[in-house]
C-alpha positions in Angstrom: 73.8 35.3 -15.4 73.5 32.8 -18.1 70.5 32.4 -20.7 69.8 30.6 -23.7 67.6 31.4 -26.6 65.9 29.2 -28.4 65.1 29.7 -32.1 61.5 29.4 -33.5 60.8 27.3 -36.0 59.6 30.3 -37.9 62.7 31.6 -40.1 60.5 34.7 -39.5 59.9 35.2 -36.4 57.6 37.5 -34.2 59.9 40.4 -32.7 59.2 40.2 -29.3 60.6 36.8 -27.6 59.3 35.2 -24.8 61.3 34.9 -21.6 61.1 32.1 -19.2 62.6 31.5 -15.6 61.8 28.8 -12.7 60.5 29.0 -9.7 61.5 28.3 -6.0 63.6 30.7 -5.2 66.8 29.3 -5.9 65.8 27.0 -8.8 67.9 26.6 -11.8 66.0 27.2 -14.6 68.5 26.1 -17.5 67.1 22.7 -17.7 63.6 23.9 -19.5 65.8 23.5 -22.1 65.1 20.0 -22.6 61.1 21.1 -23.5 62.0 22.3 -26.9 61.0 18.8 -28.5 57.2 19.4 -27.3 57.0 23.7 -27.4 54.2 25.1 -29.5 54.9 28.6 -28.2 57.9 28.2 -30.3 56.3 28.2 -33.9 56.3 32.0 -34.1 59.1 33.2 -31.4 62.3 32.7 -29.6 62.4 31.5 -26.0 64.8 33.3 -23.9 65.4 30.9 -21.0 66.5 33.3 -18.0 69.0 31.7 -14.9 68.3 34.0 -12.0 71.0 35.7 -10.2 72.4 33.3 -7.2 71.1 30.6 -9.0 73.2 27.2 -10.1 74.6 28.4 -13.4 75.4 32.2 -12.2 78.1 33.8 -10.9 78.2 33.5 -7.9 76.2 30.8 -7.5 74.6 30.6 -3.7 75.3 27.1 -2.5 75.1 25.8 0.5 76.4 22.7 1.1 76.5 23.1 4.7 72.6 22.8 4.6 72.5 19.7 2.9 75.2 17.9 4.6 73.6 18.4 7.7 69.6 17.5 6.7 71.5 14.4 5.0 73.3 13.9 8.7 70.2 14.3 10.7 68.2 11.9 8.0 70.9 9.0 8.4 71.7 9.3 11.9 67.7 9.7 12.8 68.6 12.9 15.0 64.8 14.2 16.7 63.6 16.9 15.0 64.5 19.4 17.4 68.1 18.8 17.3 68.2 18.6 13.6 66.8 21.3 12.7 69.3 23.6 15.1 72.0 21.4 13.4 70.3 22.9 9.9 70.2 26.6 11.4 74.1 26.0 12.4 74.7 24.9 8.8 72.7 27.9 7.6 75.2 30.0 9.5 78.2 28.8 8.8 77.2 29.4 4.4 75.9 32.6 5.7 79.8 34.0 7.1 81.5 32.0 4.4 79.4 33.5 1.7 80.2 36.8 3.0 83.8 36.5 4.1 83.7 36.0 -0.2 82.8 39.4 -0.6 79.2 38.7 -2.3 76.2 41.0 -1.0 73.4 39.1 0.3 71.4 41.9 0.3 71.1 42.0 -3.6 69.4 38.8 -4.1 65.7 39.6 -4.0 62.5 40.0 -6.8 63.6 43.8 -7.4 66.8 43.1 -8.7 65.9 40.2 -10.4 63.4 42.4 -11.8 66.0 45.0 -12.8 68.0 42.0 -14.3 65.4 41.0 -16.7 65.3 44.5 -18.0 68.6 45.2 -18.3 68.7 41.9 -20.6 65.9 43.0 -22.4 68.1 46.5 -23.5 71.1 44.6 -24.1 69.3 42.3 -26.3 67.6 45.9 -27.9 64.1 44.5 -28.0 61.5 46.6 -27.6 59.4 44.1 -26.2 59.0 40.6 -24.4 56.2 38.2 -23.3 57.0 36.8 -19.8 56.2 33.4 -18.3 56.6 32.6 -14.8 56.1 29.6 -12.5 55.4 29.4 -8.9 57.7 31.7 -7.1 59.2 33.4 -10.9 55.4 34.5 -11.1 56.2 36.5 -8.4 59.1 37.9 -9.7 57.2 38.4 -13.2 54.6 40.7 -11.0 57.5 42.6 -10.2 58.8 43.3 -13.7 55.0 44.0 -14.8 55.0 47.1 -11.7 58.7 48.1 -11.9 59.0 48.0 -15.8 55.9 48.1 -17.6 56.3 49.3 -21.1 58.7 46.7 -22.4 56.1 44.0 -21.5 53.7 42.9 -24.3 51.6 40.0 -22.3 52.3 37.6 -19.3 51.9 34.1 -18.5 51.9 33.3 -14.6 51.3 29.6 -14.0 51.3 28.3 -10.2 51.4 31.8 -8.9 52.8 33.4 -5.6 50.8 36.8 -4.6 53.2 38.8 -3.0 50.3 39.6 -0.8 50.4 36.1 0.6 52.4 35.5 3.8 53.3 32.2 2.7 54.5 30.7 6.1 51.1 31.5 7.9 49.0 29.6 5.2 51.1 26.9 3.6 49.1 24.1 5.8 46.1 25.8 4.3 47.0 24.9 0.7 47.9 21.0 2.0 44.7 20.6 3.3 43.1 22.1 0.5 44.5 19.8 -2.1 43.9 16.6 0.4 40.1 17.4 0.9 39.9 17.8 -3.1 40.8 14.3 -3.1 38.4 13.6 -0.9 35.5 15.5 -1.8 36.1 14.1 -5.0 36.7 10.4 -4.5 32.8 10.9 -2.4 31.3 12.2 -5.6 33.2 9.6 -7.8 30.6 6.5 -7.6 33.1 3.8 -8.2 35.7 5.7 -5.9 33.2 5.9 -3.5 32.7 2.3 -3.7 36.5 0.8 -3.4 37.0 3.9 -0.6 34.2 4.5 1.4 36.8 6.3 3.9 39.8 7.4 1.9 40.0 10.9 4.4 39.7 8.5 7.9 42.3 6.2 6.3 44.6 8.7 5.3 44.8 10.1 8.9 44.7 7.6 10.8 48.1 6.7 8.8 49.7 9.8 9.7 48.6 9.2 13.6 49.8 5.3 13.2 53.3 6.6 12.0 53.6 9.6 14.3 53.0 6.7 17.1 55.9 4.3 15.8 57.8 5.3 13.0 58.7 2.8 10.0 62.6 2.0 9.1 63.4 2.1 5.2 67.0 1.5 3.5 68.5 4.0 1.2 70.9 3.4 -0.8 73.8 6.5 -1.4 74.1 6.0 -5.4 77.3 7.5 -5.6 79.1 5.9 -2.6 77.2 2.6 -2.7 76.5 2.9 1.2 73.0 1.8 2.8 71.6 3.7 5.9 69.0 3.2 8.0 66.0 5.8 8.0 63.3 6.3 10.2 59.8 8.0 8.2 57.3 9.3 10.3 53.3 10.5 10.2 54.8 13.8 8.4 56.8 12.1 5.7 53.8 10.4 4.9 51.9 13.5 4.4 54.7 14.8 2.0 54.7 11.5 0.2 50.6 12.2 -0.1 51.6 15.6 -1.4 53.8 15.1 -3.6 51.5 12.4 -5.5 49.4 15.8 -5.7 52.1 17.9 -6.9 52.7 16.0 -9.7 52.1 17.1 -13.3 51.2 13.1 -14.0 47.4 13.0 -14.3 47.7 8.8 -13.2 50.0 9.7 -10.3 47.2 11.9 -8.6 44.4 9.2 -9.6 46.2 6.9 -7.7 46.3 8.9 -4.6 43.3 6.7 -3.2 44.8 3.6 -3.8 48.2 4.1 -2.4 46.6 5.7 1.0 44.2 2.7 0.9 47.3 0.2 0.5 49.3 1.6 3.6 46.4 2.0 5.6 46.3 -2.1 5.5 50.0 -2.3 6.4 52.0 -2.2 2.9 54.5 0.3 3.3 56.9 -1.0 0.8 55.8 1.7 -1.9 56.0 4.5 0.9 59.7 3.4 2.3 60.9 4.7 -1.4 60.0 8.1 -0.2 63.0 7.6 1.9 65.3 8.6 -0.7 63.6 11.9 -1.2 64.7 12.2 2.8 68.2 12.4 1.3 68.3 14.7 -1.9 70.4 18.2 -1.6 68.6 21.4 -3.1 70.3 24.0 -4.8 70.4 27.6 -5.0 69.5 27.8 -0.7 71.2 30.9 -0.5 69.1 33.0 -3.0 66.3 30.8 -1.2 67.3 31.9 2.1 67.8 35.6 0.9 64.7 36.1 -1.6 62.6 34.6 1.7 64.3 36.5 4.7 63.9 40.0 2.7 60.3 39.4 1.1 58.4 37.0 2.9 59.6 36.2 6.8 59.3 40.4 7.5 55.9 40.5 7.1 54.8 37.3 8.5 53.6 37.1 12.0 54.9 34.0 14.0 51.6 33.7 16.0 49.9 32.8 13.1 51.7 30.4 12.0 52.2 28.5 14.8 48.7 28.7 15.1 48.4 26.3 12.0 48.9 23.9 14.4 45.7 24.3 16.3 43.5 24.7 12.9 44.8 21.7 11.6 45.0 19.3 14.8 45.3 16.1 12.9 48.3 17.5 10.9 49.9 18.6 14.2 53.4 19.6 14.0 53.4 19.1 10.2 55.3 22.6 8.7 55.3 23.4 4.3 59.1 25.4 5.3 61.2 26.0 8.1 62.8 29.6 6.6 61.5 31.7 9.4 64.2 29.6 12.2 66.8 29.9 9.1 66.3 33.7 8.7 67.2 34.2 12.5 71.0 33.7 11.3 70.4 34.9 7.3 70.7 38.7 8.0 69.6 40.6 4.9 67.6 43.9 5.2 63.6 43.6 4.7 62.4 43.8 1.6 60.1 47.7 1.2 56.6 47.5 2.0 55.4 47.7 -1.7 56.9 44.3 -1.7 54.0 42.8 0.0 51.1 44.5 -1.9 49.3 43.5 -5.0 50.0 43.9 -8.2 47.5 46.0 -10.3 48.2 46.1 -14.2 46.3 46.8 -17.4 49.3 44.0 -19.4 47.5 41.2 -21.0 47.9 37.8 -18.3 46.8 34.5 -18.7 46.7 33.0 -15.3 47.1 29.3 -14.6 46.0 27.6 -11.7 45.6 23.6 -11.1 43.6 22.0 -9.1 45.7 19.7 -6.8 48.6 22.6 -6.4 49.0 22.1 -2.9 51.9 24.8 -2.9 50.2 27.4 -4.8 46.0 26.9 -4.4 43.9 27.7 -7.2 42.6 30.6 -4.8 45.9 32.1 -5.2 45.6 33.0 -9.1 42.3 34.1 -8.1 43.8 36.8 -6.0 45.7 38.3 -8.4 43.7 37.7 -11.3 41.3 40.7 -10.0 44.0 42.8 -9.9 45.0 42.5 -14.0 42.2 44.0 -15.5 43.1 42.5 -18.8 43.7 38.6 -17.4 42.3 35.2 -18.5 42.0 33.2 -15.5 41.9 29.0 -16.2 42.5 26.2 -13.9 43.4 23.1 -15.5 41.7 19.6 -13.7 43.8 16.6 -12.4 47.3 18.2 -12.0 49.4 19.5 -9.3 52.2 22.2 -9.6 52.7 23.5 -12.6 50.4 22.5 -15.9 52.4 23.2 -18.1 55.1 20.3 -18.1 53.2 17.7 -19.0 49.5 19.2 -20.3 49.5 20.0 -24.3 46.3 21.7 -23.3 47.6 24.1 -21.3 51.3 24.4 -23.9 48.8 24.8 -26.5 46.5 27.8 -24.9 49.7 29.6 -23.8 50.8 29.6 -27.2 47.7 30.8 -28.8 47.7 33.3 -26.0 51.4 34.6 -26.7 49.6 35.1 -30.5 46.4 37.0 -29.2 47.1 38.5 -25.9 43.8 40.2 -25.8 41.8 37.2 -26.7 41.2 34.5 -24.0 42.2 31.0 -25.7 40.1 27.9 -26.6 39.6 25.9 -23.3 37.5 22.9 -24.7 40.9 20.5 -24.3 39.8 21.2 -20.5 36.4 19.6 -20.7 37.9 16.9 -22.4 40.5 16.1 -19.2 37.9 16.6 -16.9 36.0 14.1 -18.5 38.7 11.3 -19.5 40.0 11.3 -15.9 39.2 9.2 -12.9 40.7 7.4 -9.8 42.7 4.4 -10.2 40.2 1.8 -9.0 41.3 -1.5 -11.0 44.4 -2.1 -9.5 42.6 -2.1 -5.8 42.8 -5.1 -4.2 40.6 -6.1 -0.9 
């Protein structure tokens, strides 16, 4: 398992180094590297920069280019859904045997070894303690070092967080719908949104019924073959599209959200046919995905309830966050103890960070575990999706101060200030 530490700019540095790891599961995390030009957390210590085991840089690395050859074969050759998603589960298989016929354990990819990994390094490196920062799923795995291995921690920074009390699949509609109606709400309270988008929610979904009716074609272009394929995008490729604006760490990108739902509900599609290259892009690090999920999350989940989402959420029918559960019936790893699906209580000093469009990981979410961590600050940081930190100095500068003070909550005026230089892109509408 690779790392790299980056040097503070202080030729004296604090002791104890933060260490910092993505999310997913199955996300490199190698390329924070390239933050270094705009990291405040790095005037007084190293950054340790952590790849998780399975991940792209380890050995082994858990590919599976099975999986993506087949979503990229189902995508171009506009297979139903049904049929390419047992086409996917195939392809899951066939990594599954080859993986193993390699001799690697799929059984020892999980939070509790990752946990254990993040120790050891911290002995091998002989320091008697590290900060932590996690994001999104690595949040979760930080909760895990803070139970398993609590006195080498000093303080902990989980941003985007993923309670391990959660059952993800049986509420990830919930968090799509909660980050749509902010949008919502918040365009109704806006007067000049309100104006240009009197019906921004009845728009949006009678686009996703439109294009569930008759899907679109859009061209994409393969950049490293030069070919061109035909794609068909659909009610629920609009609603990731929608999300994704939400996701973003790009304060304009979620203003626009109103426009661009406005401007396919009168028939311009152009913008949303780009999304067709998304339809095409390969992830990496599927097999620790598939394993970290099977063992932790899928055990504990009950199918009947997520299933049920469907019949909550009529108007978003059909419309799934993840497909691991189908995956997991051909992943076979062991389930995960049932510690691994309680709460976290700890008396380490947290700063939790939550953001207000994070469809993936609701603001509700750092809530939860918040109350657990009796000495947490909890902040969430307005117009921003997944993960504040990439592109908010506010938030980079509060975690730094934070790494200085750990028992002091940090300044949060730079919040007031976003909330109040913000609003929805109305000057590029057009009737």
């Amino acid at each position: 398992m690779p790392i790299i530490i980056l040097k503070s700019d202080n030729p004296n540095p604090q002791p104890d180094p933060i260490l910092r790891t993505f999310g997913g599961p199955g996300a490199s995390s190698l390329n924070l590297v390239r933050s270094r030009p705009v990291s405040p957390w790095l005037k007084n210590r190293d950054l340790i920069i952590f790849e998780q085991r399975g991940t792209k840089y380890a050995q082994p690395a858990l590919e599976c280019p099975e999986v993506n050859n087949a979503k990229i074969n189902g995508v171009k050759k506009q297979l139903d859904a049904e049929t390419a998603r047992k086409n996917e589960i195939q392809a899951a298989k066939v990594c599954y045997d080859r993986l193993v016929k390699q001799g690697i354990n799929l059984a020892a990819y999980n939070s509790a070894e990752s946990a254990a990994d993040i120790e050891d390094l911290r002995r091998v490196l002989k320091l008697d303690k590290i900060n932590l920062w996690g994001l999104s799923y690595s949040s979760r795995l930080m909760l895990n070092v803070m139970r398993d291995y609590p006195n080498g921690i000093r303080s902990v920074v989980l941003e985007s967080s993923l309670p391990p009390e959660v059952n993800y699949d049986e509420v990830g509609v919930d968090g799509i719908i909660y980050a749509l109606n902010q949008v919502f709400k918040k365009c109704k309270l806006d007067a000049e949104c309100a104006k240009v988008y009197p019906n921004v929610e009845g728009e949006f979904y009678e686009v996703v019924a439109e294009l569930n009716r008759e899907q679109i074609s859009a061209t994409v272009k393969d950049e490293k073959t030069g070919e061109t394929n035909e794609i068909k995008l659909d009610g629920n490729d609009f609603v990731t599209w929608i999300v994704d604006y939400l996701l973003s760490v790009n304060a304009s990108a979620i203003a626009d959200v109103p426009l661009v739902v406005n401007q396919t509900f009168k028939g311009n599609y152009e913008i949303f046919k780009r999304y067709g290259k998304a339809k095409t892009e390969t992830s990496g690090g599927l097999g620790m995905r598939y394993s970290v999920w099977c063992g932790e999350e899928v055990p504990f989940e009950n199918m009947r309830k997520i299933k049920a989402q469907s019949v909550i959420y009529p108007k978003l029918r059909g419309y799934e966050v993840m497909s691991l559960p189908d995956i997991c019936s051909v992943w076979k790893v062991p389930a995960a103890k049932p510690i691994e699906n309680k709460p976290v209580k700890s008396n380490i000093p947290t700063m939790v960070l939550t953001a207000e469009y994070d469809a993936y990981t609701p603001p509700a979410w750092g809530q939860l575990i918040a109350k657990n961590l009796k000495n947490s600050f909890l902040f969430e940081f307005p117009w921003v999706g997944h993960g504040p930190a990439f592109s908010m100095p506010c938030a980079s500068e509060m975690i730094a101060k934070f790494f200085d003070d750990p028992k002091s909550a940090p300044n949060s005026e730079c919040l007031l200030k976003i909330k109040k230089d913000t609003k929805f892109n109305v000057k590029n509408s057009k009737s």
